[in-house]
N, C-alpha and C positions, 0 to 999 in steps of 0.2 A: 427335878433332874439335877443330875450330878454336876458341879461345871470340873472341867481338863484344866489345871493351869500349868503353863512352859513359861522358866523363867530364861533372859535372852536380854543381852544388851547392844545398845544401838550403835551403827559404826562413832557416832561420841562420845561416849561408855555409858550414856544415861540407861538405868536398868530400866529394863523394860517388861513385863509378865501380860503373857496372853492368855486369856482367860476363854477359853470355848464353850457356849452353853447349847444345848438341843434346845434349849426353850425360843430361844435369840434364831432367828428365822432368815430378816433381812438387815438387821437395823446392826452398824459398827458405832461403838464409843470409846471414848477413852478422857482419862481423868487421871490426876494425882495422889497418888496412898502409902503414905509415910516417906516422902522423896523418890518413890519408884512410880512411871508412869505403867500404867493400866490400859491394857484395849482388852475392851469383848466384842467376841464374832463368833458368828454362828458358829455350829460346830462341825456345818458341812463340808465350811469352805476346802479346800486346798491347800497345801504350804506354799505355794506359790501367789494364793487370793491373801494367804495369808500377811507374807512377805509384804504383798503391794499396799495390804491396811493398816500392817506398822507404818510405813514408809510414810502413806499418808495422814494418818490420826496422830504424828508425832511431829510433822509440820504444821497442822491446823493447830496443835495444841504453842508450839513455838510461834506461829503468828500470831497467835489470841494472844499470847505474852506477851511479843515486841508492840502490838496494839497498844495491851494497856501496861503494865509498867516494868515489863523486859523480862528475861528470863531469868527465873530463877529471886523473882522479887515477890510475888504475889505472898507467899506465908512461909513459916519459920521450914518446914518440910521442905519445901521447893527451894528455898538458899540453899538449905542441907547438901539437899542433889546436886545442886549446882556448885559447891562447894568439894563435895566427891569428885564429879565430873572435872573440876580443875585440878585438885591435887591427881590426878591420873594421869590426864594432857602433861601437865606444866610440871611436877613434880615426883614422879613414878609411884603416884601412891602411895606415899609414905608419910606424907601427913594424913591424919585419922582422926577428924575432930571427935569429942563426945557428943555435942553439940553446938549448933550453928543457929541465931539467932537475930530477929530484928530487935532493935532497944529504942525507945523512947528519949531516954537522959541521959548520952550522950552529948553534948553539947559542942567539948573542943575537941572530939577526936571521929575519926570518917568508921572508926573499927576498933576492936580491941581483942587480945588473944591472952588467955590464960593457961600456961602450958602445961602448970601443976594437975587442973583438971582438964584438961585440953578440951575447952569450950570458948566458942570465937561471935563474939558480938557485933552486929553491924549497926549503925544510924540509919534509924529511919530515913533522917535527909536525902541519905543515897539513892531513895526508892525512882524520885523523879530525875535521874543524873543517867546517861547513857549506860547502856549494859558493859562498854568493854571497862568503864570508871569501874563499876560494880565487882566486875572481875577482877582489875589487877588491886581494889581494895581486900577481897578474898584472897586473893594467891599472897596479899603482904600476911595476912592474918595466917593461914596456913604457913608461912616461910618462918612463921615465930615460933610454930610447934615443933619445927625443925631444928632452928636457931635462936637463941635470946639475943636480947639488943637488937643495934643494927649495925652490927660489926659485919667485916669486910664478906664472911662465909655468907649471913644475914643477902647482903646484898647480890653476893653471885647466885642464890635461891631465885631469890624475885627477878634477876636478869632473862629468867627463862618465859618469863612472860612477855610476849613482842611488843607489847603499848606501851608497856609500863612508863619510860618518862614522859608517853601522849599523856595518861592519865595522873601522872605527878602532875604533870603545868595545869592540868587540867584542873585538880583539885585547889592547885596553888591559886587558879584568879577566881575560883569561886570561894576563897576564903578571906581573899584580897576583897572583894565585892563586898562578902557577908561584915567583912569587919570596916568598912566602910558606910553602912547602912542602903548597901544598893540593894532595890529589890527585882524580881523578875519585869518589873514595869521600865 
């Protein structure tokens, strides 16, 4: 059988596509496919069963994240979205990465933005660091595709992130620690 799909984003602009199959009887999922979350359901349900199993498959999928290592951390995809989803919120959609990425050999930087090909690099390090650290290190990243340096325009971008100098300090003593040789013990 055929499956219906309606594409739809969620009151946090994460896109979202419902997928309907006649085959799918009882059983709702949902899963990540190239940064866009996925539910399927039956195809009997309702728009309004409908409604209630985004609603739900899109919190189970967001506490399975905050579980294990926050939203929008798990792989290069799910940054991406999460990366969209910021520059919407926090900067009207106008940053537009190519691509959004975990890197390995970063060493002395939390990020990096390259705005000739507009692709944004994150440290793995950041994976085990709070989600909102995660975010206003994406919204700096995205604020570079908008503005070079970190001149005065530079910084009233990233102002519109509300943590942002929780997660400056924040960064600031876990680089104070790292170059100190303190570990998580």
């Amino acid at each position: 059988m055929k499956q219906a799909e309606q594409q739809r984003f969620a009151p946090d602009g994460t896109p979202v596509v419902v997928r309907r199959s006649a085959r799918r009887t009882r059983t709702v999922s949902a899963f990540w496919e190239g940064g866009t979350v996925v539910v399927a359901i039956p195809a009997r349900f309702s728009h309004a069963q409908e409604d209630e199993w985004v609603g739900k498959m899109l919190r189970k999928l967001r506490s399975k994240e905050a579980v294990g290592a926050g939203a929008g951390r798990g792989n290069d995809d799910e940054l991406a979205a999460r990366a969209q989803q910021l520059s919407r919120k926090y900067l009207g959609g106008r940053a537009v990465p190519s691509s959004v990425r975990w890197v390995s050999n970063q060493n002395s930087r939390w990020g990096s933005a390259t705005p000739a090909d507009r692709s944004i690099r994150l440290s793995d390090k950041l994976k085990g660091m709070p989600e909102w650290v995660v975010d206003y290190v994406l919204v700096h990243e995205l604020c570079h595709l908008l503005a070079a340096g970190h001149g005065p325009d530079f910084w009233a971008l990233c102002g519109a992130y509300p943590d942002m100098e929780k997660a400056k300090a924040f960064l600031s003593g876990v680089a104070y620690a790292q170059g100190r040789g303190l570990t998580e013990d």
